[in-house]
C-alpha positions in Angstrom: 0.0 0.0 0.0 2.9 2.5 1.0 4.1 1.2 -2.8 1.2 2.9 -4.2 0.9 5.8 -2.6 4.8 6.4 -3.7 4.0 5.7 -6.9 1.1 8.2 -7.4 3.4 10.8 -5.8 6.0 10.9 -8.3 3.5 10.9 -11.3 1.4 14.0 -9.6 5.2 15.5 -9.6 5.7 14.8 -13.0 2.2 16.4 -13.9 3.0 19.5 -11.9 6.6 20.2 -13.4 5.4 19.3 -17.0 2.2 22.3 -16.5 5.1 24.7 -15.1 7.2 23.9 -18.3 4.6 24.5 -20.3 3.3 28.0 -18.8 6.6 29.0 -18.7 7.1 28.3 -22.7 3.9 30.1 -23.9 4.5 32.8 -21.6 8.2 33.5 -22.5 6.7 32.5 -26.3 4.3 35.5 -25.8 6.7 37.5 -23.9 9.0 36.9 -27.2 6.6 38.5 -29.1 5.8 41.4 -26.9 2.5 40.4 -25.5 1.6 40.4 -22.1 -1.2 38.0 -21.1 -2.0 39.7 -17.6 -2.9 43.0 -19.4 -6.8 43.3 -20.8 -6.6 44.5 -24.3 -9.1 44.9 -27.4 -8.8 43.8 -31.1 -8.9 46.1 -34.0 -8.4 45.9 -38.1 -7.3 48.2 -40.4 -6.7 47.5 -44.0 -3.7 48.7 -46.2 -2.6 48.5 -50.1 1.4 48.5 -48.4 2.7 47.7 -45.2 6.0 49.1 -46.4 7.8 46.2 -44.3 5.3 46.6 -41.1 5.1 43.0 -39.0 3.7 41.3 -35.6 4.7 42.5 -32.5 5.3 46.0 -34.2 4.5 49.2 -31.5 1.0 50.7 -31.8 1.5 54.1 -30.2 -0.4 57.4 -29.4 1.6 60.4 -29.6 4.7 58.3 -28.9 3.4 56.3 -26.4 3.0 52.6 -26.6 -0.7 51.6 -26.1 -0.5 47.7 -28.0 0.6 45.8 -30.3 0.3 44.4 -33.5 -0.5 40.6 -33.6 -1.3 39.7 -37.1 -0.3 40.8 -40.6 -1.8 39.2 -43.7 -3.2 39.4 -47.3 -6.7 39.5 -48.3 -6.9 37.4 -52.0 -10.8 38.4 -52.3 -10.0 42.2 -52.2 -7.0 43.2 -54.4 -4.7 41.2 -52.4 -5.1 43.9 -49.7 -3.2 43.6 -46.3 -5.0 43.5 -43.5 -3.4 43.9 -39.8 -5.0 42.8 -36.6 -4.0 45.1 -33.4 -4.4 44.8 -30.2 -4.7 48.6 -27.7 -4.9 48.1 -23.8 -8.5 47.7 -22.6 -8.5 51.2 -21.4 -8.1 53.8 -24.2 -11.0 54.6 -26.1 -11.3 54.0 -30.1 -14.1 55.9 -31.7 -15.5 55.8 -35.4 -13.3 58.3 -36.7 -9.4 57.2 -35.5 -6.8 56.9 -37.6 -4.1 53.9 -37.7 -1.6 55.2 -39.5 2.0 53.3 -40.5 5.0 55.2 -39.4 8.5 55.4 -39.6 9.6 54.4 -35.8 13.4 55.2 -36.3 15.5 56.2 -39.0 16.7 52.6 -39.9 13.1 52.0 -41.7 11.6 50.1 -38.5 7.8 50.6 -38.4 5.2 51.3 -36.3 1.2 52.3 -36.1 0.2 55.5 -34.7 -3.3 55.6 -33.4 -5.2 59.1 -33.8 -8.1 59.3 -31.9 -11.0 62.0 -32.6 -12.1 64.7 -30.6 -14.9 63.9 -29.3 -15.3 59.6 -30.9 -18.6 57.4 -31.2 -16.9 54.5 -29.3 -15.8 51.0 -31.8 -16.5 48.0 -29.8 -13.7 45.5 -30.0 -13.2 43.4 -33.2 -14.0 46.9 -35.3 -12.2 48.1 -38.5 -10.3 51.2 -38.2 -9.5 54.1 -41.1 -6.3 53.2 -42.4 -3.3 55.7 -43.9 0.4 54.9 -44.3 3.1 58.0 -43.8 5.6 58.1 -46.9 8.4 56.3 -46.2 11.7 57.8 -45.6 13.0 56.7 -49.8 9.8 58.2 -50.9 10.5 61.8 -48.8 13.8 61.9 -50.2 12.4 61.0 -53.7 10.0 64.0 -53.5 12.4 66.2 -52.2 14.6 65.3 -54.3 12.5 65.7 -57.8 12.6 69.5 -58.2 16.4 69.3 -57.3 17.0 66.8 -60.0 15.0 69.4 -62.3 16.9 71.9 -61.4 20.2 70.2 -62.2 18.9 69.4 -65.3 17.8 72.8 -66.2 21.3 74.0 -65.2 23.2 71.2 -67.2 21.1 72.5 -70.3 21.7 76.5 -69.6 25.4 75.4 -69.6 25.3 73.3 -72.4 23.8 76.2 -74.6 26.8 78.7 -73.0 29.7 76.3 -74.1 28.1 76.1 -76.9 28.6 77.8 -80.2 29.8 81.3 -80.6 29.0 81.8 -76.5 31.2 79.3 -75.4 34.1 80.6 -78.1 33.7 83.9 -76.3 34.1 81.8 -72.8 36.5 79.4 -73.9 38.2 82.6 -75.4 38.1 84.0 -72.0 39.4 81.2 -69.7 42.4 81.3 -71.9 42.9 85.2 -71.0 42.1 83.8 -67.4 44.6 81.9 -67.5 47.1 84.0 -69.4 46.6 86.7 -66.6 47.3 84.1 -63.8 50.7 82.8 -65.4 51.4 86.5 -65.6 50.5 87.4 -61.9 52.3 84.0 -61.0 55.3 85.6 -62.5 55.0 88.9 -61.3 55.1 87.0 -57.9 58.3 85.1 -58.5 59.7 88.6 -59.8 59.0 90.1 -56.3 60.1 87.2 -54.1 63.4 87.9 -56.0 63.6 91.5 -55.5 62.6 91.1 -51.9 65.6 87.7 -51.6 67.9 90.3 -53.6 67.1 93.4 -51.1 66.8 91.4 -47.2 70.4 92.9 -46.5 69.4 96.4 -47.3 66.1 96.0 -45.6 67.8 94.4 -42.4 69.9 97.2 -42.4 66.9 99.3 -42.6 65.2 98.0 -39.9 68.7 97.4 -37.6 69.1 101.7 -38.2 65.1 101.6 -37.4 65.7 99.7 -34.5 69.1 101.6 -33.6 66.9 104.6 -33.3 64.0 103.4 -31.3 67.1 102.3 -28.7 68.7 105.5 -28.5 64.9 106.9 -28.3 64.5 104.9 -25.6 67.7 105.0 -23.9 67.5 109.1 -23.8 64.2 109.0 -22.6 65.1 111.2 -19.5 66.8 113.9 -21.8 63.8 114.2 -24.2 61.7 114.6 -21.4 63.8 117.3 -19.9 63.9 118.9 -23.6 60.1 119.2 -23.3 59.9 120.4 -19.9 62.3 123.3 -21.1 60.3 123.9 -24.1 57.2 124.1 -22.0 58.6 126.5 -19.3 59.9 128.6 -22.3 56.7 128.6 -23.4 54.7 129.3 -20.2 57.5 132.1 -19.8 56.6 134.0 -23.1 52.9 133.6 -22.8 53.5 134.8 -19.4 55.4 137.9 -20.0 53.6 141.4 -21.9 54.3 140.6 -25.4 51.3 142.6 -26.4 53.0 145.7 -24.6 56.6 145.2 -26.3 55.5 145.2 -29.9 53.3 148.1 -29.2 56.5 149.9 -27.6 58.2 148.7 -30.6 55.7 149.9 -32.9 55.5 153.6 -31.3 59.4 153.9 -31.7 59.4 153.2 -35.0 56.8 155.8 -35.5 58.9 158.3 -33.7 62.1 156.9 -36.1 59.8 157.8 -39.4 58.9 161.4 -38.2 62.2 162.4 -36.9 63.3 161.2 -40.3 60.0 162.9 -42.3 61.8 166.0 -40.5 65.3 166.1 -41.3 63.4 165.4 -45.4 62.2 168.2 -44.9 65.1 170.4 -43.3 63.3 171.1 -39.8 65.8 171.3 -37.4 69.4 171.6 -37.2 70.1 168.0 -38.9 67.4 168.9 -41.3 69.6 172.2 -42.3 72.8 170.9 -42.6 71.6 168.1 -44.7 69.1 169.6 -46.8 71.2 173.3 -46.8 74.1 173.0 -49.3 74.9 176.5 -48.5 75.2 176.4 -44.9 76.5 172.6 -45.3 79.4 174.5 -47.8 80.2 177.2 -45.1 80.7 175.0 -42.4 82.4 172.9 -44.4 85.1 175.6 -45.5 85.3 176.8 -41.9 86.0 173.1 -40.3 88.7 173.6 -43.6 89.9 176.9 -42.2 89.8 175.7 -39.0 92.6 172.9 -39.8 94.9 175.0 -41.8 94.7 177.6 -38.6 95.6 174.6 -36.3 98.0 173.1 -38.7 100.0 176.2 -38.8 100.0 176.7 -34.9 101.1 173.7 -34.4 104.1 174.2 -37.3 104.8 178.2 -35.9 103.7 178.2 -32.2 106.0 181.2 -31.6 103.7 183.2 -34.0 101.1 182.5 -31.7 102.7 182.4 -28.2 104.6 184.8 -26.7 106.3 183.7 -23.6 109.9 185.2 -22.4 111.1 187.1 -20.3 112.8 189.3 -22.8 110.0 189.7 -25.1 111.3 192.3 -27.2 114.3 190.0 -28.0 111.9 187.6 -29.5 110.3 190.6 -31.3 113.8 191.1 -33.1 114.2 187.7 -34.1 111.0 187.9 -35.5 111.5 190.4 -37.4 115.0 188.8 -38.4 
Protein backbone atom coordinates (compact mmCIF):
# COMPACT_ATOMS: atom_id res chain seq x y z
CA UNK A 1 0.00 0.00 0.00
CA UNK A 2 2.88 2.50 1.00
CA UNK A 3 4.08 1.20 -2.80
CA UNK A 4 1.18 2.88 -4.19
CA UNK A 5 0.86 5.84 -2.60
CA UNK A 6 4.78 6.37 -3.75
CA UNK A 7 4.03 5.68 -6.93
CA UNK A 8 1.14 8.16 -7.40
CA UNK A 9 3.39 10.76 -5.83
CA UNK A 10 5.96 10.95 -8.34
CA UNK A 11 3.47 10.93 -11.25
CA UNK A 12 1.44 13.97 -9.56
CA UNK A 13 5.17 15.50 -9.64
CA UNK A 14 5.70 14.77 -12.99
CA UNK A 15 2.21 16.44 -13.86
CA UNK A 16 3.01 19.51 -11.94
CA UNK A 17 6.60 20.21 -13.39
CA UNK A 18 5.37 19.25 -17.00
CA UNK A 19 2.23 22.26 -16.49
CA UNK A 20 5.05 24.67 -15.11
CA UNK A 21 7.23 23.89 -18.26
CA UNK A 22 4.62 24.49 -20.27
CA UNK A 23 3.35 27.98 -18.77
CA UNK A 24 6.63 28.99 -18.69
CA UNK A 25 7.12 28.32 -22.74
CA UNK A 26 3.91 30.09 -23.87
CA UNK A 27 4.54 32.84 -21.61
CA UNK A 28 8.17 33.49 -22.52
CA UNK A 29 6.70 32.45 -26.34
CA UNK A 30 4.29 35.52 -25.85
CA UNK A 31 6.74 37.50 -23.87
CA UNK A 32 8.97 36.91 -27.22
CA UNK A 33 6.65 38.55 -29.09
CA UNK A 34 5.76 41.42 -26.86
CA UNK A 35 2.53 40.44 -25.45
CA UNK A 36 1.62 40.44 -22.15
CA UNK A 37 -1.24 38.04 -21.08
CA UNK A 38 -1.97 39.75 -17.55
CA UNK A 39 -2.91 43.05 -19.39
CA UNK A 40 -6.85 43.31 -20.77
CA UNK A 41 -6.57 44.52 -24.29
CA UNK A 42 -9.08 44.91 -27.36
CA UNK A 43 -8.80 43.83 -31.06
CA UNK A 44 -8.94 46.13 -34.00
CA UNK A 45 -8.41 45.88 -38.08
CA UNK A 46 -7.30 48.23 -40.43
CA UNK A 47 -6.73 47.45 -43.96
CA UNK A 48 -3.69 48.66 -46.22
CA UNK A 49 -2.64 48.48 -50.09
CA UNK A 50 1.38 48.52 -48.42
CA UNK A 51 2.72 47.67 -45.15
CA UNK A 52 6.05 49.08 -46.43
CA UNK A 53 7.84 46.15 -44.25
CA UNK A 54 5.29 46.55 -41.10
CA UNK A 55 5.14 43.02 -39.04
CA UNK A 56 3.72 41.31 -35.63
CA UNK A 57 4.71 42.54 -32.54
CA UNK A 58 5.29 46.01 -34.20
CA UNK A 59 4.52 49.17 -31.45
CA UNK A 60 0.97 50.74 -31.81
CA UNK A 61 1.51 54.07 -30.23
CA UNK A 62 -0.45 57.38 -29.38
CA UNK A 63 1.57 60.41 -29.63
CA UNK A 64 4.74 58.25 -28.85
CA UNK A 65 3.35 56.31 -26.39
CA UNK A 66 2.98 52.56 -26.59
CA UNK A 67 -0.65 51.64 -26.10
CA UNK A 68 -0.49 47.73 -27.98
CA UNK A 69 0.58 45.80 -30.33
CA UNK A 70 0.32 44.37 -33.55
CA UNK A 71 -0.51 40.56 -33.61
CA UNK A 72 -1.32 39.66 -37.05
CA UNK A 73 -0.33 40.84 -40.61
CA UNK A 74 -1.76 39.15 -43.71
CA UNK A 75 -3.22 39.45 -47.31
CA UNK A 76 -6.73 39.48 -48.31
CA UNK A 77 -6.89 37.43 -51.99
CA UNK A 78 -10.84 38.35 -52.31
CA UNK A 79 -9.95 42.23 -52.24
CA UNK A 80 -6.98 43.19 -54.42
CA UNK A 81 -4.75 41.16 -52.37
CA UNK A 82 -5.05 43.92 -49.73
CA UNK A 83 -3.18 43.63 -46.25
CA UNK A 84 -5.00 43.49 -43.50
CA UNK A 85 -3.37 43.86 -39.81
CA UNK A 86 -4.98 42.81 -36.58
CA UNK A 87 -3.99 45.07 -33.37
CA UNK A 88 -4.40 44.79 -30.23
CA UNK A 89 -4.67 48.61 -27.72
CA UNK A 90 -4.90 48.11 -23.84
CA UNK A 91 -8.54 47.74 -22.65
CA UNK A 92 -8.48 51.23 -21.35
CA UNK A 93 -8.05 53.83 -24.23
CA UNK A 94 -10.96 54.61 -26.09
CA UNK A 95 -11.25 53.95 -30.11
CA UNK A 96 -14.09 55.93 -31.74
CA UNK A 97 -15.45 55.84 -35.37
CA UNK A 98 -13.34 58.29 -36.74
CA UNK A 99 -9.39 57.25 -35.55
CA UNK A 100 -6.76 56.86 -37.64
CA UNK A 101 -4.10 53.88 -37.73
CA UNK A 102 -1.57 55.20 -39.53
CA UNK A 103 2.01 53.31 -40.46
CA UNK A 104 4.98 55.23 -39.36
CA UNK A 105 8.45 55.37 -39.64
CA UNK A 106 9.56 54.35 -35.81
CA UNK A 107 13.36 55.23 -36.35
CA UNK A 108 15.54 56.18 -39.00
CA UNK A 109 16.73 52.59 -39.91
CA UNK A 110 13.13 52.03 -41.69
CA UNK A 111 11.58 50.10 -38.47
CA UNK A 112 7.76 50.63 -38.40
CA UNK A 113 5.25 51.28 -36.31
CA UNK A 114 1.22 52.28 -36.13
CA UNK A 115 0.24 55.55 -34.74
CA UNK A 116 -3.29 55.57 -33.41
CA UNK A 117 -5.21 59.11 -33.83
CA UNK A 118 -8.10 59.34 -31.91
CA UNK A 119 -10.99 61.95 -32.60
CA UNK A 120 -12.05 64.72 -30.59
CA UNK A 121 -14.93 63.88 -29.30
CA UNK A 122 -15.33 59.58 -30.91
CA UNK A 123 -18.61 57.40 -31.23
CA UNK A 124 -16.90 54.47 -29.29
CA UNK A 125 -15.80 50.97 -31.80
CA UNK A 126 -16.50 47.96 -29.82
CA UNK A 127 -13.74 45.53 -30.03
CA UNK A 128 -13.24 43.40 -33.21
CA UNK A 129 -14.01 46.92 -35.28
CA UNK A 130 -12.21 48.07 -38.47
CA UNK A 131 -10.34 51.22 -38.18
CA UNK A 132 -9.53 54.06 -41.10
CA UNK A 133 -6.26 53.21 -42.36
CA UNK A 134 -3.31 55.71 -43.89
CA UNK A 135 0.38 54.94 -44.35
CA UNK A 136 3.10 58.01 -43.81
CA UNK A 137 5.61 58.11 -46.86
CA UNK A 138 8.37 56.25 -46.25
CA UNK A 139 11.73 57.79 -45.55
CA UNK A 140 12.96 56.73 -49.79
CA UNK A 141 9.79 58.19 -50.86
CA UNK A 142 10.48 61.78 -48.84
CA UNK A 143 13.79 61.93 -50.16
CA UNK A 144 12.42 60.97 -53.70
CA UNK A 145 9.96 64.00 -53.47
CA UNK A 146 12.43 66.17 -52.25
CA UNK A 147 14.60 65.26 -54.27
CA UNK A 148 12.55 65.70 -57.77
CA UNK A 149 12.57 69.46 -58.15
CA UNK A 150 16.39 69.30 -57.32
CA UNK A 151 17.01 66.79 -59.99
CA UNK A 152 14.98 69.42 -62.28
CA UNK A 153 16.92 71.85 -61.36
CA UNK A 154 20.22 70.19 -62.19
CA UNK A 155 18.90 69.43 -65.29
CA UNK A 156 17.75 72.77 -66.17
CA UNK A 157 21.30 74.01 -65.19
CA UNK A 158 23.16 71.18 -67.16
CA UNK A 159 21.06 72.53 -70.26
CA UNK A 160 21.74 76.49 -69.59
CA UNK A 161 25.45 75.45 -69.58
CA UNK A 162 25.29 73.30 -72.41
CA UNK A 163 23.82 76.17 -74.60
CA UNK A 164 26.83 78.70 -72.98
CA UNK A 165 29.65 76.29 -74.10
CA UNK A 166 28.05 76.09 -76.93
CA UNK A 167 28.61 77.79 -80.19
CA UNK A 168 29.83 81.34 -80.57
CA UNK A 169 28.96 81.82 -76.54
CA UNK A 170 31.18 79.28 -75.38
CA UNK A 171 34.06 80.56 -78.12
CA UNK A 172 33.73 83.94 -76.31
CA UNK A 173 34.07 81.81 -72.75
CA UNK A 174 36.52 79.38 -73.86
CA UNK A 175 38.18 82.60 -75.35
CA UNK A 176 38.06 83.96 -71.98
CA UNK A 177 39.42 81.23 -69.68
CA UNK A 178 42.36 81.30 -71.91
CA UNK A 179 42.86 85.21 -70.97
CA UNK A 180 42.15 83.83 -67.42
CA UNK A 181 44.63 81.90 -67.51
CA UNK A 182 47.07 84.00 -69.41
CA UNK A 183 46.65 86.69 -66.62
CA UNK A 184 47.34 84.13 -63.80
CA UNK A 185 50.68 82.80 -65.44
CA UNK A 186 51.40 86.46 -65.59
CA UNK A 187 50.48 87.36 -61.92
CA UNK A 188 52.28 83.96 -61.00
CA UNK A 189 55.34 85.61 -62.51
CA UNK A 190 54.97 88.88 -61.28
CA UNK A 191 55.11 87.02 -57.92
CA UNK A 192 58.32 85.08 -58.49
CA UNK A 193 59.66 88.58 -59.79
CA UNK A 194 59.02 90.15 -56.34
CA UNK A 195 60.14 87.18 -54.10
CA UNK A 196 63.41 87.85 -56.04
CA UNK A 197 63.62 91.52 -55.49
CA UNK A 198 62.62 91.07 -51.89
CA UNK A 199 65.63 87.71 -51.55
CA UNK A 200 67.94 90.30 -53.57
CA UNK A 201 67.07 93.37 -51.13
CA UNK A 202 66.81 91.40 -47.21
CA UNK A 203 70.38 92.87 -46.51
CA UNK A 204 69.40 96.41 -47.32
CA UNK A 205 66.06 95.97 -45.60
CA UNK A 206 67.85 94.38 -42.42
CA UNK A 207 69.94 97.17 -42.37
CA UNK A 208 66.91 99.30 -42.64
CA UNK A 209 65.17 98.00 -39.91
CA UNK A 210 68.74 97.41 -37.61
CA UNK A 211 69.09 101.66 -38.23
CA UNK A 212 65.06 101.64 -37.41
CA UNK A 213 65.74 99.69 -34.45
CA UNK A 214 69.10 101.63 -33.59
CA UNK A 215 66.88 104.61 -33.32
CA UNK A 216 63.98 103.41 -31.30
CA UNK A 217 67.15 102.28 -28.71
CA UNK A 218 68.65 105.49 -28.52
CA UNK A 219 64.94 106.92 -28.27
CA UNK A 220 64.45 104.91 -25.60
CA UNK A 221 67.69 105.02 -23.91
CA UNK A 222 67.46 109.05 -23.77
CA UNK A 223 64.18 108.99 -22.64
CA UNK A 224 65.09 111.23 -19.51
CA UNK A 225 66.81 113.88 -21.76
CA UNK A 226 63.82 114.20 -24.17
CA UNK A 227 61.75 114.57 -21.38
CA UNK A 228 63.77 117.26 -19.93
CA UNK A 229 63.89 118.92 -23.65
CA UNK A 230 60.09 119.24 -23.29
CA UNK A 231 59.95 120.43 -19.92
CA UNK A 232 62.25 123.33 -21.05
CA UNK A 233 60.25 123.91 -24.06
CA UNK A 234 57.22 124.07 -22.01
CA UNK A 235 58.57 126.51 -19.31
CA UNK A 236 59.85 128.57 -22.28
CA UNK A 237 56.68 128.63 -23.39
CA UNK A 238 54.69 129.31 -20.19
CA UNK A 239 57.48 132.09 -19.83
CA UNK A 240 56.56 133.95 -23.08
CA UNK A 241 52.89 133.62 -22.82
CA UNK A 242 53.49 134.77 -19.36
CA UNK A 243 55.45 137.94 -19.98
CA UNK A 244 53.61 141.37 -21.93
CA UNK A 245 54.27 140.56 -25.38
CA UNK A 246 51.32 142.60 -26.39
CA UNK A 247 52.99 145.74 -24.60
CA UNK A 248 56.59 145.19 -26.30
CA UNK A 249 55.52 145.17 -29.87
CA UNK A 250 53.33 148.05 -29.18
CA UNK A 251 56.48 149.95 -27.63
CA UNK A 252 58.24 148.71 -30.61
CA UNK A 253 55.67 149.88 -32.94
CA UNK A 254 55.54 153.64 -31.32
CA UNK A 255 59.44 153.90 -31.74
CA UNK A 256 59.45 153.19 -35.03
CA UNK A 257 56.80 155.83 -35.55
CA UNK A 258 58.86 158.25 -33.72
CA UNK A 259 62.08 156.93 -36.06
CA UNK A 260 59.80 157.75 -39.35
CA UNK A 261 58.94 161.41 -38.24
CA UNK A 262 62.17 162.38 -36.93
CA UNK A 263 63.32 161.19 -40.29
CA UNK A 264 59.99 162.87 -42.35
CA UNK A 265 61.76 165.96 -40.55
CA UNK A 266 65.26 166.10 -41.30
CA UNK A 267 63.41 165.38 -45.37
CA UNK A 268 62.19 168.23 -44.86
CA UNK A 269 65.10 170.43 -43.27
CA UNK A 270 63.26 171.15 -39.83
CA UNK A 271 65.78 171.27 -37.37
CA UNK A 272 69.37 171.61 -37.17
CA UNK A 273 70.14 168.01 -38.93
CA UNK A 274 67.42 168.95 -41.33
CA UNK A 275 69.56 172.22 -42.29
CA UNK A 276 72.76 170.93 -42.62
CA UNK A 277 71.64 168.09 -44.71
CA UNK A 278 69.06 169.59 -46.85
CA UNK A 279 71.16 173.27 -46.82
CA UNK A 280 74.12 173.04 -49.27
CA UNK A 281 74.95 176.52 -48.49
CA UNK A 282 75.22 176.37 -44.92
CA UNK A 283 76.47 172.62 -45.30
CA UNK A 284 79.43 174.48 -47.76
CA UNK A 285 80.18 177.19 -45.15
CA UNK A 286 80.65 174.95 -42.45
CA UNK A 287 82.44 172.94 -44.39
CA UNK A 288 85.05 175.59 -45.49
CA UNK A 289 85.27 176.83 -41.86
CA UNK A 290 86.02 173.12 -40.32
CA UNK A 291 88.71 173.58 -43.56
CA UNK A 292 89.93 176.87 -42.23
CA UNK A 293 89.81 175.66 -39.00
CA UNK A 294 92.56 172.88 -39.81
CA UNK A 295 94.90 174.97 -41.78
CA UNK A 296 94.66 177.62 -38.58
CA UNK A 297 95.59 174.64 -36.31
CA UNK A 298 97.99 173.13 -38.66
CA UNK A 299 100.00 176.16 -38.81
CA UNK A 300 100.02 176.71 -34.88
CA UNK A 301 101.10 173.72 -34.38
CA UNK A 302 104.07 174.24 -37.26
CA UNK A 303 104.84 178.20 -35.91
CA UNK A 304 103.70 178.19 -32.19
CA UNK A 305 106.01 181.16 -31.55
CA UNK A 306 103.73 183.17 -34.02
CA UNK A 307 101.13 182.53 -31.71
CA UNK A 308 102.73 182.45 -28.17
CA UNK A 309 104.62 184.82 -26.69
CA UNK A 310 106.33 183.71 -23.64
CA UNK A 311 109.91 185.22 -22.36
CA UNK A 312 111.13 187.11 -20.26
CA UNK A 313 112.80 189.27 -22.84
CA UNK A 314 109.97 189.72 -25.07
CA UNK A 315 111.35 192.32 -27.17
CA UNK A 316 114.29 190.04 -28.05
CA UNK A 317 111.89 187.56 -29.53
CA UNK A 318 110.33 190.57 -31.26
CA UNK A 319 113.80 191.10 -33.10
CA UNK A 320 114.24 187.67 -34.07
CA UNK A 321 111.03 187.90 -35.54
CA UNK A 322 111.48 190.37 -37.40
CA UNK A 323 114.96 188.75 -38.42
Amino acid sequence: MREVSLKVSNETKVGALAAIAITLLVLGYNFLKGKDLFTRTKVYYAVYDRVEGLAGSNAVTINGYKVGQVTKVGLIPEDNMKVKVTIEIFNDIEVGDSSIARIINADLFGSKAIELVLSGKPKLLESGSTLISETQPSLTSSLTEIAKPLKEKVESILISMDSIFGGESGAHLRGTIANLDHITHNFKSTSDNLDKLVAEQSQKLDAIFGNVLSISNNLKNNNENINAVIANLRRVSDTLAASNIKQVVANAEATLKEVALITEKINKGEGSIGLLINDKKLYNNLEQSASSLDALLKDMKEHPKRYVHFSIFGRKDKKEDKK
